[in-house]
N, C-alpha and C positions, 0 to 999 in steps of 0.2 A: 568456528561457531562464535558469532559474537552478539550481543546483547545491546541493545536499545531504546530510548524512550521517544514518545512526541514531545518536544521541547517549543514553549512559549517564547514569541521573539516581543513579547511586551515593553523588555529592557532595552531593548534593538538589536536587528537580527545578528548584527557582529559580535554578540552578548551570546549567541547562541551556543559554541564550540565551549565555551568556560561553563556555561550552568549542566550543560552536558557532561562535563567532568566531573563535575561537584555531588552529581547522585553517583558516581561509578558507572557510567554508560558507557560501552563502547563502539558505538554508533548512535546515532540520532538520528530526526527526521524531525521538520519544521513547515508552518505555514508560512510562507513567501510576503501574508497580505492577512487580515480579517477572513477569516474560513466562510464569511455570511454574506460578503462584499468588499468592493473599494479596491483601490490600486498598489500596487506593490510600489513602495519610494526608497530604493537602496541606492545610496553613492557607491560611487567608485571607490571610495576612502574604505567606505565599509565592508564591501566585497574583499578592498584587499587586506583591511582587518581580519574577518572572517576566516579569509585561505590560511594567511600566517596562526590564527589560534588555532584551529586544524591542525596546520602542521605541528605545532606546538606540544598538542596535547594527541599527536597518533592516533589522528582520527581521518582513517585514510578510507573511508565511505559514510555517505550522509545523505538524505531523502528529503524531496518537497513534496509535500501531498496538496494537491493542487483544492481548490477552495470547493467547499459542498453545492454549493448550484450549478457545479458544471452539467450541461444535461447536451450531448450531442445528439439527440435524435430529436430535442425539441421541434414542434409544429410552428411554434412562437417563434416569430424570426429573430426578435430581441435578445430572448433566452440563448437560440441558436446559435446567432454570430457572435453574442458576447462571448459562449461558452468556445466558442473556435478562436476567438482573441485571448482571450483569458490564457488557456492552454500555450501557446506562441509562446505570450506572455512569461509563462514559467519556465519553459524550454531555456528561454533567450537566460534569464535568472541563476536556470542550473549551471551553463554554459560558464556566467559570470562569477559565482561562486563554485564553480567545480564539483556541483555535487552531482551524484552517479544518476541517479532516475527522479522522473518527477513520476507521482504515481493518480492515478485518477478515474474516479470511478464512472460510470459509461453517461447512466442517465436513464430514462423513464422511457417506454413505450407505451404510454398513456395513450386511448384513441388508436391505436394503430396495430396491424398485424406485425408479428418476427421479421417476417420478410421486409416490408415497411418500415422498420426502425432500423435495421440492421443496414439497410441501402442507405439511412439519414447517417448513420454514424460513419459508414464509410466516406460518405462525401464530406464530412466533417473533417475525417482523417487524411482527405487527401486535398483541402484547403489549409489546411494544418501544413503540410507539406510542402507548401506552395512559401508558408513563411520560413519554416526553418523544419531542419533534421529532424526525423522523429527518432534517433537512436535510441533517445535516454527515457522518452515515452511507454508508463507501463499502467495497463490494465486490470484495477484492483475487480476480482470474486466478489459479485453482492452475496447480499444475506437473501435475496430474492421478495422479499416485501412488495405486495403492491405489483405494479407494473415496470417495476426496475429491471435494468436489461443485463446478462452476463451473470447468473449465477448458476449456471453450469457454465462444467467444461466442454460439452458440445455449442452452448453459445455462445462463448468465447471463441470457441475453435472457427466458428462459420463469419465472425468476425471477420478472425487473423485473414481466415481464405480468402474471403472476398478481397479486403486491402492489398492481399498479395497478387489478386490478379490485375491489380491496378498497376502492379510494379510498386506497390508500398510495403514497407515494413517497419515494424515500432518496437519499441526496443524488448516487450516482454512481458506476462503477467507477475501479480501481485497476487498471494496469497493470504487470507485471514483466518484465522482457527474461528473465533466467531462465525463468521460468515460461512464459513467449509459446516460446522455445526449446523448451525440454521438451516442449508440450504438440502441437508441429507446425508451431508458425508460424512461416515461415522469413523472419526480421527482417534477416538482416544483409547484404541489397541492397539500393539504391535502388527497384529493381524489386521485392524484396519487403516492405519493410516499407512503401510504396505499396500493396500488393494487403492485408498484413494491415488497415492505416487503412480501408481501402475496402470489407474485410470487416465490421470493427468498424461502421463508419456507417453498412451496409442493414445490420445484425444490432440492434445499438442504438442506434444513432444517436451521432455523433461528440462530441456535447453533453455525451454522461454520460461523459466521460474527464477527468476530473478531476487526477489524478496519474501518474507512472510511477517505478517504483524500478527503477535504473538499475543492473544487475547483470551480470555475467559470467558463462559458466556451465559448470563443470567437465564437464558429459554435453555431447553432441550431438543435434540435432533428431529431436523425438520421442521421447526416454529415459524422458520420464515420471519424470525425477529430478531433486529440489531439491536443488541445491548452488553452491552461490554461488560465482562467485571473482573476483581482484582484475581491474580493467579491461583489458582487451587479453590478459590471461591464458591464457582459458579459448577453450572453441568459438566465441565470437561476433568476438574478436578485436578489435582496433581498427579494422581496416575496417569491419566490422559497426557498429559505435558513430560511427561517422565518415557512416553512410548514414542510423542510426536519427535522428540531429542533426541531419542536413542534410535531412529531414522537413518541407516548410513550415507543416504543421497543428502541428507539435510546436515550434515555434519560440518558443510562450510559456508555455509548459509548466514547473514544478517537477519537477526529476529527484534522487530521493534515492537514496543507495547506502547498498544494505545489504551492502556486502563482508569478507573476511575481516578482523577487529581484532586486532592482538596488543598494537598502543600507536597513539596518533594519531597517528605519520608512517604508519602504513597511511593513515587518512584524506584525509592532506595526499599522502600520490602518487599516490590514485586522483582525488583533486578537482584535482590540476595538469595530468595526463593531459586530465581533460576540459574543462577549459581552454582547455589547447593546441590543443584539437580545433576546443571553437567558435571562439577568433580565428582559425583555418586558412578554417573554413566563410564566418567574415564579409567577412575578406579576399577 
């Protein structure tokens, strides 16, 4: 079980692996690029800075969360094909930096039926395909707001199916406690975040769970609202966090926090909270 932050590449992304130490992180995860727009410009030089401070500081797994306007079911062809380059984009990125997943959330079915959005994303996923591997490729759980697509485990599932009967396959989903909250899934008992794992593994099988971002969450179950807050905060509370950890399927799992940042003691009092937690759990 290991602990980590979203880490700002302001400084430049080679910069990343050190500020990541520096709160006590033991994983990380990074924007590639501007989360709003614009193009990812990493050298060579810095790629192979980045791997070496990695290795340096044992940090033998690290995530891209691929930029917020990706939308693959877009109508807008603009929207569409940038969002099918973009993604490539990051892939080729991971690839270069060595990190494990790039993770990204599906996109909107505005205007459109399930069935309808779900055939736009698939052919997304398999133009995607066309440029490079989608191993490292994962599908983050919305909070389900609006017309956003994938925040159940049955629409993710009918996803996966489909792409698989393309002969495609992508590396995995991404889990959010926020977004699991929001969306109905009541996490923050022993007894339920048991029955959500046990839904997740008939719905997709417990294999494709790859990651979880470890978040707090200002609404209450089934708000259908994203809003992150700092650990023990929000609705889920520390108990809730103290049940999701004491999970035995979740015991080897990477947990990143994407919580409120104003400076990195946010980071270092939400990463010592869950600290506390797991020596409480291993005791």
């Amino acid at each position: 079980m290991r602990f980590g932050v979203h880490i700002s590449i302001a400084s430049g992304i080679e910069n990343a692996p050190q500020r990541a130490k520096n709160v006590g992180a033991e994983t990380f995860q990074i924007f590639s690029r501007p989360p709003r727009g614009g193009k990812p410009k990493i050298t060579n030089n810095q790629a192979k800075f980045f791997r070496a401070q990695c290795k340096e500081y044992n940090f033998s797994s690290h995530y891209i969360h691929a930029p917020y306007y990706i939308n693959l079911a877009s109508k807008n062809n603009k929207i569409y094909f940038g969002s099918i380059g973009a993604i490539a984009e990051e892939l080729e990125i991971a690839d270069l930096l060595g990190t494990n997943f790039v993770i990204t959330h599906i996109g909107s079915a505005r205007d459109m039926t399930e069935t309808e959005a779900i055939s736009r994303v698939v052919k997304a996923v398999e133009k995607i395909s066309q440029k490079i591997s989608l191993e490292k490729l994962l599908f983050e759980l919305s909070a389900g707001q609006g017309a956003i697509i994938g925040n159940t485990f049955e629409e993710l599932a009918k996803i996966i199916e489909e792409t698989q009967k393309n002969q495609l396959k992508i590396g995995g989903i991404c889990l959010d406690t926020c977004h699991l909250l929001a969306s109905g899934y009541e996490i923050r008992t022993k007894e339920g975040i048991k029955k959500t794992l046990d839904d997740f593994d008939k719905i997709l099988g417990i294999n494709l769970l790859k990651v979880i971002h470890l978040n707090d969450s200002v609404f209450d179950l089934g708000s259908h609202k994203d809003r992150h807050e700092h650990i023990g905060k929000g609705k889920i509370d520390i108990e809730g966090f103290k049940a999701i950890l004491s999970e035995p399927r979740l015991k080897n799992f990477d947990f990143i926090l994407e919580t409120p940042k104003e400076s990195d003691q946010d980071d270092i009092y939400n990463l010592t909270i869950l600290k506390d937690i797991r020596s409480q759990i291993m005791d």
